[in-house]
KOLTOR-653190 format. One line per field, with one value per residue: residue number from 1; residue in three letters; x, y, z of N, C-alpha, C in turn. Coordinates in nm, 3 decimals, padded with zeros to 5 digits. Layout:
% KOLTOR-653190
pos = [NUM|...]
code = [ALA|...]
n.X = [X|...]
n.Y = [Y|...]
n.Z = [Z|...]
ca.X = [X|...]
ca.Y = [Y|...]
ca.Z = [Z|...]
c.X = [X|...]
c.Y = [Y|...]
c.Z = [Z|...]
% end
This chain:
% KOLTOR-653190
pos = [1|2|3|4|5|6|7|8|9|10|11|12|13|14|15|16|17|18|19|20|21|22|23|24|25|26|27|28|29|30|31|32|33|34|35|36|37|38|39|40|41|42|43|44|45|46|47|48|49|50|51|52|53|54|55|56|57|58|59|60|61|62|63|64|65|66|67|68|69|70|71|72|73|74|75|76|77|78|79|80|81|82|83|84|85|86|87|88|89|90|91|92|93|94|95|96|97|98|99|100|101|102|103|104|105|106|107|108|109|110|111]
code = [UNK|UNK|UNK|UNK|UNK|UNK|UNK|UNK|UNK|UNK|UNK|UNK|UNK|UNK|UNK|UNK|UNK|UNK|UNK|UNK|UNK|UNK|UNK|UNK|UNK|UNK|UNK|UNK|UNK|UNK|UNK|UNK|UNK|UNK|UNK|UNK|UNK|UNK|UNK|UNK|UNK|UNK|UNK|UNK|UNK|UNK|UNK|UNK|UNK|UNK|UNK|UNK|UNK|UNK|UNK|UNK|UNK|UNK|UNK|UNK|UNK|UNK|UNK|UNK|UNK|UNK|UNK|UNK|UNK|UNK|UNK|UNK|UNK|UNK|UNK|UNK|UNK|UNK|UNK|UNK|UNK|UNK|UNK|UNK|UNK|UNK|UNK|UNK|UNK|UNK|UNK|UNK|UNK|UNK|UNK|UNK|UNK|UNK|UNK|UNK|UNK|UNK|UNK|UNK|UNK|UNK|UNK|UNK|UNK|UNK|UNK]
n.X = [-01.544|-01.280|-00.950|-00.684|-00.355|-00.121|00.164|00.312|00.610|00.767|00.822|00.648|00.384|00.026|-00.101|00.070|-00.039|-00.312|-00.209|-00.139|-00.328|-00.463|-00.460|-00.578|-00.832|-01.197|-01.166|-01.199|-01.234|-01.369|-01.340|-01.187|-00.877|-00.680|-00.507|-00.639|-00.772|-00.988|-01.069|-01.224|-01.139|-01.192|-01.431|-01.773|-02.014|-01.990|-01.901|-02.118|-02.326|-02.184|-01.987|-01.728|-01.742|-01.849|-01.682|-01.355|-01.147|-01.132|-01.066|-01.123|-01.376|-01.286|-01.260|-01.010|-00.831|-00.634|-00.427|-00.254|-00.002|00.071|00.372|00.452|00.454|00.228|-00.067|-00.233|-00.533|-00.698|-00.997|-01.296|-01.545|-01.756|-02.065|-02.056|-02.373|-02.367|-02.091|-01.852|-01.643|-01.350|-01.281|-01.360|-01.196|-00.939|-00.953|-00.999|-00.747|-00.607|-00.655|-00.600|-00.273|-00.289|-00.334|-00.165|00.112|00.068|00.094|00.336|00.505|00.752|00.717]
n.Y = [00.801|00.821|00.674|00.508|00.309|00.161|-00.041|-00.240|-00.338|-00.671|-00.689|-00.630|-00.685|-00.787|-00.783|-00.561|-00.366|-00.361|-00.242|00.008|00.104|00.171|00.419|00.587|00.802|00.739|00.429|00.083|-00.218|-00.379|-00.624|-00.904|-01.182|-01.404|-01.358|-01.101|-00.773|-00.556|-00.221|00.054|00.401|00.769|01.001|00.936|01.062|01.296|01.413|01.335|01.487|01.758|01.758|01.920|02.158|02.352|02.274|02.102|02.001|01.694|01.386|01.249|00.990|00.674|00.411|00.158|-00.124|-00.435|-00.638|-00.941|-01.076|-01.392|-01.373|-01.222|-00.948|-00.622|-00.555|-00.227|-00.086|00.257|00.388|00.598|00.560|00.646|00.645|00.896|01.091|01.258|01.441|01.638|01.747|01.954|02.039|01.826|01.650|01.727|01.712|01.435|01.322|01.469|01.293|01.055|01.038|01.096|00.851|00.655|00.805|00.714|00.430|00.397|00.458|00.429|00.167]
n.Z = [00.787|01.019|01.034|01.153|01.090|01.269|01.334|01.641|01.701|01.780|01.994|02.172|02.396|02.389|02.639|02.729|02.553|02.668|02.931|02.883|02.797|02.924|03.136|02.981|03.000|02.993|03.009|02.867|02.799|02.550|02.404|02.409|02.403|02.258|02.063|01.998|02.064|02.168|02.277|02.438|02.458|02.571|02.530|02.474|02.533|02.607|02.330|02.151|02.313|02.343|02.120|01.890|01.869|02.091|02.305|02.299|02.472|02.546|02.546|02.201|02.106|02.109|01.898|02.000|01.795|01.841|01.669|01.738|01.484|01.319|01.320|01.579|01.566|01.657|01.529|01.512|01.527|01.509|01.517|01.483|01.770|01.749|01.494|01.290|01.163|00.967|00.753|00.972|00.916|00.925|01.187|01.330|01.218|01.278|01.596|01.619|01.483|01.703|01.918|01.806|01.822|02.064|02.167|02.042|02.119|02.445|02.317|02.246|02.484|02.679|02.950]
ca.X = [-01.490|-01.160|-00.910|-00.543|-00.316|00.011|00.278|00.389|00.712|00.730|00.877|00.493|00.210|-00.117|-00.129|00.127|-00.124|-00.407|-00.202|-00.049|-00.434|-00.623|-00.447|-00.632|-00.929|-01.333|-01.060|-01.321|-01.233|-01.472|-01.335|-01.019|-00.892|-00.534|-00.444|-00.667|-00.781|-01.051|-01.084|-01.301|-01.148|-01.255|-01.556|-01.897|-02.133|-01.910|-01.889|-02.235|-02.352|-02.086|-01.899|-01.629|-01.790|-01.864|-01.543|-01.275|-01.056|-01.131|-01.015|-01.191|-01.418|-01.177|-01.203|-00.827|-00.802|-00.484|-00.407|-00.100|00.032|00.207|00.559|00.468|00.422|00.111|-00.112|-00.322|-00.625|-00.796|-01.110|-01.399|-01.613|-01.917|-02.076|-02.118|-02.464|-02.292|-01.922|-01.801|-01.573|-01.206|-01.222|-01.372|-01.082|-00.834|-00.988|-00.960|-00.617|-00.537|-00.697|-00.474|-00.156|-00.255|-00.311|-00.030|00.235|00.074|00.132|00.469|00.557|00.806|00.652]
ca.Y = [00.764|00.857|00.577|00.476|00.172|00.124|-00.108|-00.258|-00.468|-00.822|-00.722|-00.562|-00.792|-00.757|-00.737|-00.452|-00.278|-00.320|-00.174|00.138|00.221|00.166|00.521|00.703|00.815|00.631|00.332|00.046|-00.351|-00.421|-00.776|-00.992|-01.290|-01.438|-01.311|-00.960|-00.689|-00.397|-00.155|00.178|00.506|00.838|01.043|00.949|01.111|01.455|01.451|01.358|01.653|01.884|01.802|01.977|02.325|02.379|02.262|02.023|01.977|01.587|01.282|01.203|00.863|00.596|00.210|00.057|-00.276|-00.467|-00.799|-00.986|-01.165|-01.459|-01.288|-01.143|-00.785|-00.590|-00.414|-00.132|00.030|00.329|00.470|00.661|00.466|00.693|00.675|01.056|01.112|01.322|01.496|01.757|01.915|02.042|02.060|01.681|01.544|01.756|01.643|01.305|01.332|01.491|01.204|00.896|01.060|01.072|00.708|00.607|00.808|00.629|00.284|00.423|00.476|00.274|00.121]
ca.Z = [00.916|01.054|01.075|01.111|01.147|01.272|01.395|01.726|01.746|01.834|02.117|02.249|02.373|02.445|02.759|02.725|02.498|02.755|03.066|02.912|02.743|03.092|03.155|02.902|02.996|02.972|02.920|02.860|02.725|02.465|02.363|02.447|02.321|02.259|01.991|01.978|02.178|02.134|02.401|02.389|02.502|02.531|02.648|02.390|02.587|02.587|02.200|02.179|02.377|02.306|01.962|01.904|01.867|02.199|02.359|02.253|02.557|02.574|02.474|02.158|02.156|01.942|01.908|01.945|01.789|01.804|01.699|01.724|01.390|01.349|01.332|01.683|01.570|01.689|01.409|01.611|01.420|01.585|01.428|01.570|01.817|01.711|01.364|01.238|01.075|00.865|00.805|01.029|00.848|00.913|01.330|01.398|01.179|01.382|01.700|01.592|01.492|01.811|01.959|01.741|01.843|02.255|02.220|01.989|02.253|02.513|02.376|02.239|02.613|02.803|03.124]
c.X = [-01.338|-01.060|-00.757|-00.485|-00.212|00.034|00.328|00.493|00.675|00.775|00.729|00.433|00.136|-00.136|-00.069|00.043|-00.216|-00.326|-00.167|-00.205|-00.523|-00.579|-00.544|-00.786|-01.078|-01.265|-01.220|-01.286|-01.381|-01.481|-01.177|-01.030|-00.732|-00.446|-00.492|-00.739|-00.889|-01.111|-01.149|-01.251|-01.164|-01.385|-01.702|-01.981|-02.090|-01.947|-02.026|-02.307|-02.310|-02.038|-01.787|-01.638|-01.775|-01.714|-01.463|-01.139|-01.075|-01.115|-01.169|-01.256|-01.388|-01.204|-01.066|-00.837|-00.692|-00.508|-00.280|-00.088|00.094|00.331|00.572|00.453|00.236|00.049|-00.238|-00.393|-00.736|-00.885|-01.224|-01.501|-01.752|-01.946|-02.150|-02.237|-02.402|-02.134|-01.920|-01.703|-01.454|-01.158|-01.252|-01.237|-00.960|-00.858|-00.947|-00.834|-00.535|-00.538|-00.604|-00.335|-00.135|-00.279|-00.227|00.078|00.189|00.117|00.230|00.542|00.639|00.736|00.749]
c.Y = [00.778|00.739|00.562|00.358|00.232|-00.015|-00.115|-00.325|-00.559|-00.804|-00.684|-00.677|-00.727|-00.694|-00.611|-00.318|-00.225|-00.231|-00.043|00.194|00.235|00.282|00.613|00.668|00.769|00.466|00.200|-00.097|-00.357|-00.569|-00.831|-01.113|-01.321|-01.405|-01.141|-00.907|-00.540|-00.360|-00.002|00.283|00.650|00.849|01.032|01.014|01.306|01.491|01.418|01.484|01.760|01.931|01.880|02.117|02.406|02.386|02.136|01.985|01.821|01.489|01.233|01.025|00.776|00.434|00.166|-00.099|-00.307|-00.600|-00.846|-01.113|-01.281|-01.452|-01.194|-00.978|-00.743|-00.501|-00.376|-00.054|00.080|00.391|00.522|00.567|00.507|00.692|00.811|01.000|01.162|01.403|01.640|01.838|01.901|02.034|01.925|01.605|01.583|01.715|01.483|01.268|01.361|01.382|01.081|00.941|01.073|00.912|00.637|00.657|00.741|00.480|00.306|00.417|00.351|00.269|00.173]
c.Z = [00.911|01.076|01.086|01.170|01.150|01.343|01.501|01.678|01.775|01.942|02.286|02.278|02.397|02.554|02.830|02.687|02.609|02.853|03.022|02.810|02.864|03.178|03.116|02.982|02.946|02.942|02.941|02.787|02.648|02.427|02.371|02.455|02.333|02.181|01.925|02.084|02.126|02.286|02.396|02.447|02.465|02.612|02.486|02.423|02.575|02.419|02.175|02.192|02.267|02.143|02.001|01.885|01.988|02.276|02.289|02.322|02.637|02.496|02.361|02.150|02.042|02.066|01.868|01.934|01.765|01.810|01.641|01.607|01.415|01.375|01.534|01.697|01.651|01.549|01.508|01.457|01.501|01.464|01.534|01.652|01.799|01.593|01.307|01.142|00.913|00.845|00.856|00.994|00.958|01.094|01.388|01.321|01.270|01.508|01.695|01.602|01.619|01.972|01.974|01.772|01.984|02.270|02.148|02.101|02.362|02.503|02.306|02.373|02.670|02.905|03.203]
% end
């Protein structure tokens, strides 16, 4: 499974997180809370189907969890919201990747 963490600021909240991912595409709350946040976006039913053989001009399907520390920072960890049978090899990790970097610049984004 595909995964990565980073780092908000203390200067981010939550509720910051939620509004600038309810852009992206299939955007989808999964669970919210006061101090964390998982939200599903992405198309499952596309990659499903399709994969990335076929076409690969959609937002891959990633779970963002973020939860806010004591210190006020945010730690964000996206990973695949589907569990591969088996590994795809060389073009689902690039998909992926191309995936964790349209929803990191989104919640990089100023409002």
């Amino acid at each position: 499974m595909i995964t990565k963490t980073f780092e908000l600021g203390p200067e981010s909240a939550l509720n910051d997180v939620r509004t600038k991912l309810s852009s992206l595409p299939g955007y989808k709350v999964k669970d919210s809370g006061k101090s964390h946040l998982t939200v599903h976006v992405g198309h499952p039913l596309k990659y499903r189907m399709m994969g990335v053989y076929v076409t690969d001009n959609y937002l891959a399907p990633i779970e963002v969890q973020a939860e806010k520390a004591d210190d006020g920072a945010i730690s964000v960890t996206l990973k695949q919201s589907i569990k591969a049978l088996f590994n795809l090899g060389g073009k689902n990790v690039e998909f992926y990747q191309r995936g964790y970097s349209r929803v990191e610049e989104a919640l990089s984004a100023k409002r």
